[in-house]
Kinemage of the C-alpha trace (Angstrom):
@kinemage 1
@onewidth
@group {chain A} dominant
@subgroup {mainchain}
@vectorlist {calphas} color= white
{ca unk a 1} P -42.021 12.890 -7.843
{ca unk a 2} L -40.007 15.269 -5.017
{ca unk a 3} L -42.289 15.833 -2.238
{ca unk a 4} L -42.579 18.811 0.363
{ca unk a 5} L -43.281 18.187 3.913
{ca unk a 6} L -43.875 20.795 6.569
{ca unk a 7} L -44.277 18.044 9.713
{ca unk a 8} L -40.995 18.223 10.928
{ca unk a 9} L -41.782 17.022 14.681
{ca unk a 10} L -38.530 17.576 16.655
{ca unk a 11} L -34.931 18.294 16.470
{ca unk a 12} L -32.775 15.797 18.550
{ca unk a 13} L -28.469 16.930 18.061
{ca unk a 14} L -27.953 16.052 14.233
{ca unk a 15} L -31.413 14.179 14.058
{ca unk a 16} L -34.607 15.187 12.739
{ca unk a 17} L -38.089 13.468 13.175
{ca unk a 18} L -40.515 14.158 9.945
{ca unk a 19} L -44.011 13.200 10.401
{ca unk a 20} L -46.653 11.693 7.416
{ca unk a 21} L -44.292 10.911 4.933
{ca unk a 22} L -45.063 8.830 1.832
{ca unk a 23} L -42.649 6.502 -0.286
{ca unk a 24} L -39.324 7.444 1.753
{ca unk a 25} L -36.811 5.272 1.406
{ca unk a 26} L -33.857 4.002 3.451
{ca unk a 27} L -30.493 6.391 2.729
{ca unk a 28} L -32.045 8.637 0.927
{ca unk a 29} L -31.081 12.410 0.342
{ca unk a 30} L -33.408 15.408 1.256
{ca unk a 31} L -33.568 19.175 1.747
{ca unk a 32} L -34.282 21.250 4.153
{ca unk a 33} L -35.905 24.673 3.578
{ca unk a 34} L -35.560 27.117 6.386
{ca unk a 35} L -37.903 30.387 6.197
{ca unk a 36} L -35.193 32.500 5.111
{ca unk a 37} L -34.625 30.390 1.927
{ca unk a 38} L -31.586 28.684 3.203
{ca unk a 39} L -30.825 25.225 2.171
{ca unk a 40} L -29.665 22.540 4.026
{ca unk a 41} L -28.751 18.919 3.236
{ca unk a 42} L -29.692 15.354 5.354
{ca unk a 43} L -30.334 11.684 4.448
{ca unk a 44} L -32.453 9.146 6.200
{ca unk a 45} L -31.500 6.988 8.789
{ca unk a 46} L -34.506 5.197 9.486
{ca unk a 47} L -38.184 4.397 8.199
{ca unk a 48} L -41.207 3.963 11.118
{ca unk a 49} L -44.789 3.472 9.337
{ca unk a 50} L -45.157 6.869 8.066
{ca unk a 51} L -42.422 8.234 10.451
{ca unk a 52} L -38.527 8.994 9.059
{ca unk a 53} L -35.448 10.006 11.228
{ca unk a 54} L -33.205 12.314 9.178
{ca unk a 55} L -30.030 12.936 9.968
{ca unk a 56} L -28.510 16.171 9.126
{ca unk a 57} L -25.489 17.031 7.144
{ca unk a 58} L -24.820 21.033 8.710
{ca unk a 59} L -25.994 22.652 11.910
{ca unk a 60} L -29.230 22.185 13.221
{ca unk a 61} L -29.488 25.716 14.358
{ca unk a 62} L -32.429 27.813 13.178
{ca unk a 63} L -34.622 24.804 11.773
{ca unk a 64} L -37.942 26.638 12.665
{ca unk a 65} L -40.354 23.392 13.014
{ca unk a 66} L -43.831 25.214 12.408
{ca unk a 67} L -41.910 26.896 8.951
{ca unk a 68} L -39.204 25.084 7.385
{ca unk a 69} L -39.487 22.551 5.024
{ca unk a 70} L -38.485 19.272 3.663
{ca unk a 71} L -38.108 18.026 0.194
{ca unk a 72} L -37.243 14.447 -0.238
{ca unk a 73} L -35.085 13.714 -3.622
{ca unk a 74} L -36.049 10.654 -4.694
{ca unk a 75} L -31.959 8.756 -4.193
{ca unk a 76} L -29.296 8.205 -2.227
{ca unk a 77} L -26.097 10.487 -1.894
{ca unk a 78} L -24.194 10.172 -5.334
{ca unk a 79} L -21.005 10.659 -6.811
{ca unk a 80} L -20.678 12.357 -10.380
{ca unk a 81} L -17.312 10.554 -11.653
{ca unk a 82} L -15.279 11.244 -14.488
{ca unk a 83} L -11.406 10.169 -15.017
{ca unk a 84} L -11.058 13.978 -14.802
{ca unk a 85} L -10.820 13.364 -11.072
{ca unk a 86} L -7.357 12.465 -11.508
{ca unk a 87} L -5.513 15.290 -9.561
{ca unk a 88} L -8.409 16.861 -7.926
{ca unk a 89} L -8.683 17.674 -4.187
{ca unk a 90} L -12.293 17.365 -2.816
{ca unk a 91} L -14.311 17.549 0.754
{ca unk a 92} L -15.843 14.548 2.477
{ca unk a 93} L -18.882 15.621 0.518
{ca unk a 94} L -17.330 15.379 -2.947
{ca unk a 95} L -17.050 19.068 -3.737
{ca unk a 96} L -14.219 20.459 -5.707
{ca unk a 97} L -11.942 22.227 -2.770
{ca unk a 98} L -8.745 23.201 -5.106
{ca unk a 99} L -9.749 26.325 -6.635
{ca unk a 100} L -10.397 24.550 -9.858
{ca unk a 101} L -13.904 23.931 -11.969
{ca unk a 102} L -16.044 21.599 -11.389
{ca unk a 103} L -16.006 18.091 -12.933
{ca unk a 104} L -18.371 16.936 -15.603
{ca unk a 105} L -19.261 13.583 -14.896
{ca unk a 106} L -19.602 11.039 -17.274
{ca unk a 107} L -22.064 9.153 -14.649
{ca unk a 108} L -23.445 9.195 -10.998
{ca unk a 109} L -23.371 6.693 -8.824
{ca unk a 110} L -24.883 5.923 -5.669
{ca unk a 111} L -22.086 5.839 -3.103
{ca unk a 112} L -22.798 3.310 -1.157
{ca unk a 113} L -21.963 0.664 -3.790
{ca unk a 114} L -22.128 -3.233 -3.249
{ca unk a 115} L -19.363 -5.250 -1.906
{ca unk a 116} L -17.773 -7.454 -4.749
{ca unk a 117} L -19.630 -11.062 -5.566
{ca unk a 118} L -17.266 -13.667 -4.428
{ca unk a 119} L -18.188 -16.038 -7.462
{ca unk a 120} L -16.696 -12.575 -9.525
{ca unk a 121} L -13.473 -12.317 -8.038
{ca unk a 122} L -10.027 -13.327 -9.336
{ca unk a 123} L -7.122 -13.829 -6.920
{ca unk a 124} L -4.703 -11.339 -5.981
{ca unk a 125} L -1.465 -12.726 -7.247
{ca unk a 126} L 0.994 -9.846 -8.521
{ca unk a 127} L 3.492 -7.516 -6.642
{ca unk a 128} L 2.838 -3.858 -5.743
{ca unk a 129} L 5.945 -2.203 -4.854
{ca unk a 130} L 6.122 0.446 -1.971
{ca unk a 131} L 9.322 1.382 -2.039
{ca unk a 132} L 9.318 0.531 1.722
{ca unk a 133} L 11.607 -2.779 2.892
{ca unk a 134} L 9.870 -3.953 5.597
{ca unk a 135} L 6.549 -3.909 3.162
{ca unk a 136} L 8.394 -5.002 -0.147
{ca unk a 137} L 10.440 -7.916 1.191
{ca unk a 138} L 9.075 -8.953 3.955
{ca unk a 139} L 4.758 -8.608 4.102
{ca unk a 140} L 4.726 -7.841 0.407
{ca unk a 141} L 1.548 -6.197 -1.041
{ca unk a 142} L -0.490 -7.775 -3.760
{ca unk a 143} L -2.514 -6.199 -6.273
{ca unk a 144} L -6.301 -6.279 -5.133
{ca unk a 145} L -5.072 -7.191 -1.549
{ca unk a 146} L -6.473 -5.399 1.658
{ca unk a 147} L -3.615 -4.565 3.893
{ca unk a 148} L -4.294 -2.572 6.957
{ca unk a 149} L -1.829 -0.917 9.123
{ca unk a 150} L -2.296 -0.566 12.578
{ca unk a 151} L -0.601 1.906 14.081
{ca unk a 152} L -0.947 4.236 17.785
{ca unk a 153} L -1.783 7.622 18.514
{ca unk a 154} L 1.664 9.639 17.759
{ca unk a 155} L 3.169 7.150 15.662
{ca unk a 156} L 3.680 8.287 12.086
{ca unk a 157} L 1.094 6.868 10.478
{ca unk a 158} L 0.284 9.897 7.848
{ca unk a 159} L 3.891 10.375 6.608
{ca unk a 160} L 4.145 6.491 5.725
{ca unk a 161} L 0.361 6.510 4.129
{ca unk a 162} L 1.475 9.655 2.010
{ca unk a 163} L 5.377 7.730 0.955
{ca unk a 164} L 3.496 5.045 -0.277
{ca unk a 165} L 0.811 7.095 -2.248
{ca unk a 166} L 3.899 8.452 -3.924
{ca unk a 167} L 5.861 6.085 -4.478
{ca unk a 168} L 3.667 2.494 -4.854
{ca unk a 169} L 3.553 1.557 -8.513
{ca unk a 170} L 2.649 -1.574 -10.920
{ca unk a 171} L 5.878 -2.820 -12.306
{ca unk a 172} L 5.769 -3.971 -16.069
{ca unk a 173} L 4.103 -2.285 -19.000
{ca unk a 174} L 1.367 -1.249 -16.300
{ca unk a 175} L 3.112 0.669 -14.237
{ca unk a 176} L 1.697 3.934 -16.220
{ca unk a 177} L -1.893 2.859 -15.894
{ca unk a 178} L -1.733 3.235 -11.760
{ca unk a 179} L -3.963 5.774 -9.642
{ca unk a 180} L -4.275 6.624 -6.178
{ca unk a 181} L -7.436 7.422 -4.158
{ca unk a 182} L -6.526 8.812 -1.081
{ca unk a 183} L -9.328 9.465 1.760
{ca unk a 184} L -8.590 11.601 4.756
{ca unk a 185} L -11.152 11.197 7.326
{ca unk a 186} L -11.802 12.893 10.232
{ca unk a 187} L -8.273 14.991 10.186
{ca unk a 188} L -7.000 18.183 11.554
{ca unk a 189} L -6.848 21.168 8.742
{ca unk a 190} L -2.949 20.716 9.294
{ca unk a 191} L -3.015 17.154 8.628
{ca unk a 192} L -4.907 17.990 5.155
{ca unk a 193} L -2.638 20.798 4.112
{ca unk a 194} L 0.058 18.444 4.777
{ca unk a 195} L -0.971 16.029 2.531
{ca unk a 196} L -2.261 18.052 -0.423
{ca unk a 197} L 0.995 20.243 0.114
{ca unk a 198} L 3.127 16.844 0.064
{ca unk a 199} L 1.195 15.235 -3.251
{ca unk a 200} L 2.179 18.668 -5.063
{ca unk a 201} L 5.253 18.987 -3.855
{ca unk a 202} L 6.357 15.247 -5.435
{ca unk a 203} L 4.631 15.488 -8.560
{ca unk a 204} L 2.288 12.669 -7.268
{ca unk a 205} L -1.317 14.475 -7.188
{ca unk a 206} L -1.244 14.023 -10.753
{ca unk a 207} L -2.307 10.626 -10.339
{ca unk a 208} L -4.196 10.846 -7.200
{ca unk a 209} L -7.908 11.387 -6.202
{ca unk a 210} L -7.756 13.310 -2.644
{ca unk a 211} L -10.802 13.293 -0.423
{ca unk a 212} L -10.068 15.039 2.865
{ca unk a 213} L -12.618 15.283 5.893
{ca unk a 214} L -12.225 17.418 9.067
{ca unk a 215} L -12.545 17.134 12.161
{ca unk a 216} L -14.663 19.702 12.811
{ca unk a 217} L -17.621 18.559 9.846
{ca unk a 218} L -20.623 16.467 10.593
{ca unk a 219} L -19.951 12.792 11.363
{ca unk a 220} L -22.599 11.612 8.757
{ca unk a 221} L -19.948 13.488 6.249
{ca unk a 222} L -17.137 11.107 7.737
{ca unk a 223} L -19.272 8.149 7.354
{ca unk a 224} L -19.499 9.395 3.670
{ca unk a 225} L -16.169 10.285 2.791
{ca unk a 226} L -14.740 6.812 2.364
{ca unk a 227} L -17.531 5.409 0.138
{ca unk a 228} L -16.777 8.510 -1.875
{ca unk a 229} L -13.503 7.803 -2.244
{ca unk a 230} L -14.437 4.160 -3.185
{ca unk a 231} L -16.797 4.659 -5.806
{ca unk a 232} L -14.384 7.046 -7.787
{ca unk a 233} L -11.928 3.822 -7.246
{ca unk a 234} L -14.366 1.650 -8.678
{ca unk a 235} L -15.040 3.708 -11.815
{ca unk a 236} L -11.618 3.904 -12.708
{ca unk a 237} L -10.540 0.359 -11.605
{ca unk a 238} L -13.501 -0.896 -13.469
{ca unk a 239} L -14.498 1.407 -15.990
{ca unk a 240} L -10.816 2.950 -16.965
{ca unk a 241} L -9.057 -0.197 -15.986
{ca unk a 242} L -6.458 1.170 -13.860
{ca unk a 243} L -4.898 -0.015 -10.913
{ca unk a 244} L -5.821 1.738 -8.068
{ca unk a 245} L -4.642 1.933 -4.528
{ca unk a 246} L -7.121 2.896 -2.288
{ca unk a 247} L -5.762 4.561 1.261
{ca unk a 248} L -8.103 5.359 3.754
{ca unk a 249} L -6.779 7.207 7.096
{ca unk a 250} L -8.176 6.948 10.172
{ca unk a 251} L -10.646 4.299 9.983
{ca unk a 252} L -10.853 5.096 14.006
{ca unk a 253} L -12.585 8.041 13.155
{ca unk a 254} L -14.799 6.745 10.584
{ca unk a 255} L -15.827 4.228 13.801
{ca unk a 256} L -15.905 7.090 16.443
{ca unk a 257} L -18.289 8.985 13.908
{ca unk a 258} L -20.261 5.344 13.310
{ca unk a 259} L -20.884 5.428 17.151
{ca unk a 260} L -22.073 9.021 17.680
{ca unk a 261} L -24.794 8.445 15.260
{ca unk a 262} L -26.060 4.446 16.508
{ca unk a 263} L -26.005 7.094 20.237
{ca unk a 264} L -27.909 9.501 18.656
{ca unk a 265} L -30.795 7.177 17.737
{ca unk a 266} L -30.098 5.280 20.903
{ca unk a 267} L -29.267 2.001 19.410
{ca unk a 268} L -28.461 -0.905 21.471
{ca unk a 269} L -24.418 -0.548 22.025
{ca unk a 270} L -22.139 -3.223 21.280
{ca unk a 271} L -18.535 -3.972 22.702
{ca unk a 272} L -16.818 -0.320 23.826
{ca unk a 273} L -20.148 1.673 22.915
{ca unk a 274} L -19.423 0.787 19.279
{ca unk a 275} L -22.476 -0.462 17.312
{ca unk a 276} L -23.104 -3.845 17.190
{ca unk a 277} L -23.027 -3.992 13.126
{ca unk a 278} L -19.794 -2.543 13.023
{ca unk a 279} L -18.496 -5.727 11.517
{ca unk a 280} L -20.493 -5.808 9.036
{ca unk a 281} L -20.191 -1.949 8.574
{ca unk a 282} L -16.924 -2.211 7.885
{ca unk a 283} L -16.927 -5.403 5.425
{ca unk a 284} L -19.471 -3.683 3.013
{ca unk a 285} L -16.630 -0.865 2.942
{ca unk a 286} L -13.438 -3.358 2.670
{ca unk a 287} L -15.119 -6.007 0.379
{ca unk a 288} L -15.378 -3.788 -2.177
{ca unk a 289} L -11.423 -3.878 -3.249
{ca unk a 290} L -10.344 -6.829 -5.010
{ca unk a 291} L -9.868 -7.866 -8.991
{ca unk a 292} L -12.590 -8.826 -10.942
{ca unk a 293} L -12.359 -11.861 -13.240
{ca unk a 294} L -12.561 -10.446 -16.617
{ca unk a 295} L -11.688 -7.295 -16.164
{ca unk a 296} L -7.817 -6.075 -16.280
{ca unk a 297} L -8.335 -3.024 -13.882
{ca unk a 298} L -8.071 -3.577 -9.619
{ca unk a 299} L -8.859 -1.943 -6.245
{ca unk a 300} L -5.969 -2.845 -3.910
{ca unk a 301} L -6.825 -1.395 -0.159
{ca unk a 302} L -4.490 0.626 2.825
{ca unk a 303} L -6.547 1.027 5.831
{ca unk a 304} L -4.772 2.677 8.294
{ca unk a 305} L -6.001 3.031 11.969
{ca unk a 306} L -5.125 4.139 15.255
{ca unk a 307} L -5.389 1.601 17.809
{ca unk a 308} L -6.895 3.347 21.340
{ca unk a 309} L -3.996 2.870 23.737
{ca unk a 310} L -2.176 0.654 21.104
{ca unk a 311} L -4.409 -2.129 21.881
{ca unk a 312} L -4.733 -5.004 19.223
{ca unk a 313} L -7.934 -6.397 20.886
{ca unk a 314} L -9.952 -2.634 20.462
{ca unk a 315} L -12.950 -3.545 18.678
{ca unk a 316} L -12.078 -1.421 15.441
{ca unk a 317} L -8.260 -3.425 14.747
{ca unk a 318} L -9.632 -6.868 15.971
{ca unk a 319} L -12.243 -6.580 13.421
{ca unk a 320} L -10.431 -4.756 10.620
{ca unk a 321} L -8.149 -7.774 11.290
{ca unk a 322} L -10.848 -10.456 10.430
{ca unk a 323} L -12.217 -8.900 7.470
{ca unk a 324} L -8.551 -8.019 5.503
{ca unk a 325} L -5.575 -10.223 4.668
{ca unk a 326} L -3.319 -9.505 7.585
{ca unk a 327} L -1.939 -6.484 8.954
{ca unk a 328} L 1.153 -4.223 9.272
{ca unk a 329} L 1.966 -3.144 12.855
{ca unk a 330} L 3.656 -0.005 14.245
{ca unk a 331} L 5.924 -0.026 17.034
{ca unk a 332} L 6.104 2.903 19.783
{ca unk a 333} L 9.252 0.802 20.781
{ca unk a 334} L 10.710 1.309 17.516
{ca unk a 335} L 9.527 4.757 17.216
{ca unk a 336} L 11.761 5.696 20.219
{ca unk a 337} L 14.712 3.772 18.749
{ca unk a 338} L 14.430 6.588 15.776
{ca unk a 339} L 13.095 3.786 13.890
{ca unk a 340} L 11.705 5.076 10.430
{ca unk a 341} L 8.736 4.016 9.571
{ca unk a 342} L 9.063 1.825 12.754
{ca unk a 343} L 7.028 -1.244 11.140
{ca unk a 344} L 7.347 -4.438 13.734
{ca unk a 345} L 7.996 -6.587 11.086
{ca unk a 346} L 7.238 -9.972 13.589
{ca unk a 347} L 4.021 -9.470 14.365
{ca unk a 348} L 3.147 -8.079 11.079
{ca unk a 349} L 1.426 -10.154 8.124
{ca unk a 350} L 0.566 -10.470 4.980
{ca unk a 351} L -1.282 -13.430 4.157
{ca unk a 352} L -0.955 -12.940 0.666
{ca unk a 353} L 2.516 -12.651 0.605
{ca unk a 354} L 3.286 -15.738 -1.406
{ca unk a 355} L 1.174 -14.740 -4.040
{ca unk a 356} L 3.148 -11.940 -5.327
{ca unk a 357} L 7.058 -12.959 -4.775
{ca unk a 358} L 9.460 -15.149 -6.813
{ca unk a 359} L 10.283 -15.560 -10.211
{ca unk a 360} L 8.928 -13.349 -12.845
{ca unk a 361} L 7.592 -10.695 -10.066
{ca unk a 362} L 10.049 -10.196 -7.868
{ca unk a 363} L 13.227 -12.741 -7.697
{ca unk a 364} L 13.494 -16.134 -7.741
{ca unk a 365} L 15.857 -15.639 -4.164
{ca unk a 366} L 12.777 -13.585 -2.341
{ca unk a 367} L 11.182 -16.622 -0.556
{ca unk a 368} L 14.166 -17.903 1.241
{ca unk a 369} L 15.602 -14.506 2.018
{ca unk a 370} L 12.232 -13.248 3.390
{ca unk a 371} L 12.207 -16.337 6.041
{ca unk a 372} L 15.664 -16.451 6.542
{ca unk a 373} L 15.396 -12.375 7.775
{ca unk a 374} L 12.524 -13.333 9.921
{ca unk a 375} L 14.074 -16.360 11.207
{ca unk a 376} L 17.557 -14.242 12.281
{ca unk a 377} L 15.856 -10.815 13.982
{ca unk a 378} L 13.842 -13.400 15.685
{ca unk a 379} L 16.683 -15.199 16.778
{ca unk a 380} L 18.837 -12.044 17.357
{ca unk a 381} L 16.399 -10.359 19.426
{ca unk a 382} L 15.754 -13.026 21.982
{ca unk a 383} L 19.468 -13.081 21.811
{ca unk a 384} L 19.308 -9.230 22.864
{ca unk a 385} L 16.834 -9.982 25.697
{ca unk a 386} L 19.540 -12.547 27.418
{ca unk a 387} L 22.304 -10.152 26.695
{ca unk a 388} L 20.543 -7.671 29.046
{ca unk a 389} L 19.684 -10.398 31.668
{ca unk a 390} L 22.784 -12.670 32.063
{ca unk a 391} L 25.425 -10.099 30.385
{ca unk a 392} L 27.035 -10.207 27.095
{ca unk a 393} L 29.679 -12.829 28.015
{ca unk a 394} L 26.999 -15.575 28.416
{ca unk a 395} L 26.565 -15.541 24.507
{ca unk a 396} L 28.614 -17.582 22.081
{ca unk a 397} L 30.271 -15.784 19.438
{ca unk a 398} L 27.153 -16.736 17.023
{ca unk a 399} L 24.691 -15.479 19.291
{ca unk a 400} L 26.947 -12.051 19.486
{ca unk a 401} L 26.438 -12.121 15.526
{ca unk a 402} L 22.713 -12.205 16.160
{ca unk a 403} L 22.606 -9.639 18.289
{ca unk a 404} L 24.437 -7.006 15.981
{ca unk a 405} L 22.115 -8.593 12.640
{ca unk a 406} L 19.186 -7.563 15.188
{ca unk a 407} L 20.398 -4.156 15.539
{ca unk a 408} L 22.136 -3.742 11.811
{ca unk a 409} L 18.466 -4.869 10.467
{ca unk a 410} L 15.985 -2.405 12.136
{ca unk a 411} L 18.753 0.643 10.967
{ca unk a 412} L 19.042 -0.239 7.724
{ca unk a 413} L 16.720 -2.585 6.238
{ca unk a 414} L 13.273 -1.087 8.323
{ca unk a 415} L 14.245 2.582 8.761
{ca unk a 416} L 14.605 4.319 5.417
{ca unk a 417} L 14.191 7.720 4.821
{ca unk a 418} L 10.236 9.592 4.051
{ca unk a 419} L 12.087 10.480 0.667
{ca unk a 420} L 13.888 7.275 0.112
{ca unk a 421} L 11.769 5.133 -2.991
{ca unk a 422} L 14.104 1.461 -3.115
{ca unk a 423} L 13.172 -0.931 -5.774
{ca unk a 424} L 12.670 -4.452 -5.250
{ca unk a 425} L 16.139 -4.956 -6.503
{ca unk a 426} L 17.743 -2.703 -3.882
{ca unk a 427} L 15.866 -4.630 -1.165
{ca unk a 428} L 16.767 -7.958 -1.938
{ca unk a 429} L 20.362 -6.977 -2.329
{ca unk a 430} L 20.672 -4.616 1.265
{ca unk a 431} L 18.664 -7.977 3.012
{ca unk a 432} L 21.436 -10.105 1.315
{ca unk a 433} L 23.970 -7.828 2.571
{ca unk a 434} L 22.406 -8.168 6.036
{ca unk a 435} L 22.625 -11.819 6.097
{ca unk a 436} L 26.560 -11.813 5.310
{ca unk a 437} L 26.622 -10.888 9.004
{ca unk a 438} L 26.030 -14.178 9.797
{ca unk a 439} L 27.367 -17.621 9.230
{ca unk a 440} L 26.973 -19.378 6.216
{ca unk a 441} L 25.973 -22.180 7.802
{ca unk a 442} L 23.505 -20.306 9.325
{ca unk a 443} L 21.732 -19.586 6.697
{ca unk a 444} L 19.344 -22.620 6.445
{ca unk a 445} L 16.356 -21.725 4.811
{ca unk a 446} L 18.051 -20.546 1.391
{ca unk a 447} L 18.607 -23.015 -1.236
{ca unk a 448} L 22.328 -23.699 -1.846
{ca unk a 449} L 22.505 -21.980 -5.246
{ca unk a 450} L 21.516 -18.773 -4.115
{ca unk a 451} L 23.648 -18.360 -1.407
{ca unk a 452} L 26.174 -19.142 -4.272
{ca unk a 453} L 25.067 -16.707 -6.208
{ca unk a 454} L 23.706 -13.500 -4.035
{ca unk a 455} L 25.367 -13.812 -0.864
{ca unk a 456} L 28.174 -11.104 -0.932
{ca unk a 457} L 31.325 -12.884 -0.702
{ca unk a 458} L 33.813 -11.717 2.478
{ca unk a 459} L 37.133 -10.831 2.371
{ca unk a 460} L 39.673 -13.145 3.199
């Protein structure tokens, strides 16, 4: 039974106080009446005795407290979802925001989900492809992986999370059967038109879900936005078994927004002002991707974020970091090199990696090529570092090789075009190609036959 209450005790920013209230409930939705018939939306945040906190979804302005009124609904924000979703754009909110009609769901859902059961899970173990080298052969993703990237303020984090919602696909017979979910939160209008404008342009919003969030909404709506665009992943991972990538940009603001509502009901701040649950805040979110044993369909997870003054220790990476299976990193040195997309391939990880390469997913040669690449930049860059101290003459003829693999590798095996989709194939073959820059006796951590085989033979 929906019940009205006129004790509406005090406005406080985006917070409400209602008095005497019966059989309110934790999260759930309400209404606000003003005199004028107006409607406006909030959820609560917190239950005292007979006493809720609200917080509000639009402007408090005009909220008389002697007149308006509050209805209480009875459940928590929900999603309708239907596999008509497929190549709709909608607000934070979950509103329709292309133009077109609205969806008839085949269920709701509450939003806020459950992470998966650990006992239920199966374990990521096939290859995703990106298109992108430095993902694809060197910190490969893996179907029902979470793989954040972590990238700083001006890097271009948005144009590498839309390339690889176009081009990341299953490969095999279901590569069809693949859908994106893409959540935008806490983004300029331009940043949204970019990436609605970018899907169409490719063909790609055809198979993706886009949930965009401004900056300029109400914070609970950010907090919202990305279990929105999770529960539409989970209905068609689940319930349509697809595969579905799930990329959520900027977690930063979803954790800026997190903090301006614990301030708002003057919580007890944690580390940076952030709330002290934002751990486990964030785990209910990321535990939710996965595969479930059983069932054919899978979440995998992108998180992006922007680190505050590219710091890996920030509260928000550090414990993005503990939560997912490693991490791609963005470098501002790169960046300036002209670097494109300037992943730092050294400090990157993916711990799941092994999982997903070798024979009958990728090729039988990706293991050894993978650490021999790392092993040689490595090399070649310290190699770079001594050049610049003691002078290029100081290095032996193999370190010189080194040097120029160092160089030859971030132009042509990292930086790739925003346009430029290689296959796994291509990859393996261009870091192959790479590696005939060195020695053969060099190459030490690649079995003998596949240097045989792959390694393109020089002339003379």
């Amino acid at each position: 039974m929906i019940r009205e209450y006129k004790t509406i005790q005090e406005v406080n920013g985006p917070l409400m106080m209602v008095k005497r209230v019966q059989g309110v409930t934790y999260d759930e939705l309400g209404e606000i009446e003003l005199p004028n018939g107006d409607i406006r939306h909030c959820k609560v945040l917190e239950v005292n005795g007979d006493n809720a906190v609200v917080q509000l979804f639009e402007a408090s302005a005009g909220i008389n407290l002697r007149d308006s009124k509050v209805r209480f609904l009875g459940h928590p924000l929900r999603l309708g979802v239907s596999s008509e979703m497929l190549g709709r754009v909608f607000n934070g909110m979950g509103q329709p925001i292309d133009g077109g009609p609205d969806i008839l769901p085949d269920e709701y859902r509450d939003i806020n989900g459950l992470p998966m059961n650990p006992a239920a899970r199966d374990y990521p173990n096939e290859f995703i492809q990106t298109g992108i080298s430095a993902i694809d052969g060197l910190n490969t993703l893996v179907r029902g992986q979470k793989l954040p990237i972590f990238s700083g303020s001006g890097l271009p984090h948005a144009a590498l999370a839309a390339q690889i919602a176009r081009q990341a696909k299953v490969l095999g017979e279901d590569s069809a059967n693949f859908a994106v979910v893409f959540a935008a939160i806490g983004i300029t209008f331009e940043e949204s038109n970019y990436f609605v404008e970018e899907f169409k342009r490719t063909g790609a919003i055809d198979r993706t879900v886009l949930f965009t969030n401004l900056a300029n909404d109400p914070a609970v709506e950010r907090i919202a936005t990305p279990r929105m665009a999770l529960t539409a992943a989970e209905y068609l991972a689940f319930e349509k078994n697809m595969h579905v990538l799930v990329i959520l940009t900027d977690i930063t603001n979803y954790a800026e927004a997190l903090r301006e509502i614990s301030a708002a009901k003057k919580e007890v701040p944690g580390r940076r002002g952030y709330p002290g649950y934002l751990y486990t805040d964030l785990a209910t979110m990321y535990e939710r991707a996965g595969r479930q044993l059983g069932k054919p369909g899978s979440i995998t997870m992108i998180p992006i974020l922007t680190m505050p003054e590219d710091d890996k220790t920030h509260p928000i990476p550090d414990l993005t970091g503990y939560i997912t299976e490693g991490q791609i990193i963005l470098s501002r040195e790169l960046f300036r090199k002209g670097v494109n997309p300037p992943i730092d391939v050294l400090p990157s990880l993916s711990r799941l990696k092994d999982k997903g390469i070798g024979e009958g997913k990728t090729r039988a040669d990706h293991s050894g090529v993978m650490n021999q690449l790392f092993a040689a930049y490595s090399t070649g860059k310290e190699n770079k570092e001594l050049m610049s101290i003691l002078g290029e003459a100081a290095l032996s003829p193999t370190d010189l090789l080194y040097a120029k693999f160092a160089d030859e590798f971030e132009q042509r095996y990292v930086s790739q075009g925003p346009d430029e989709n290689r296959s796994i194939l291509e990859t393996m073959d261009l870091g192959w190609d790479l590696l005939s820059i060195l020695p053969t006796a060099e190459l030490k951590r690649i079995k003998p036959e596949f240097i045989e085989q792959y390694l393109p033979k020089k002339e003379g």
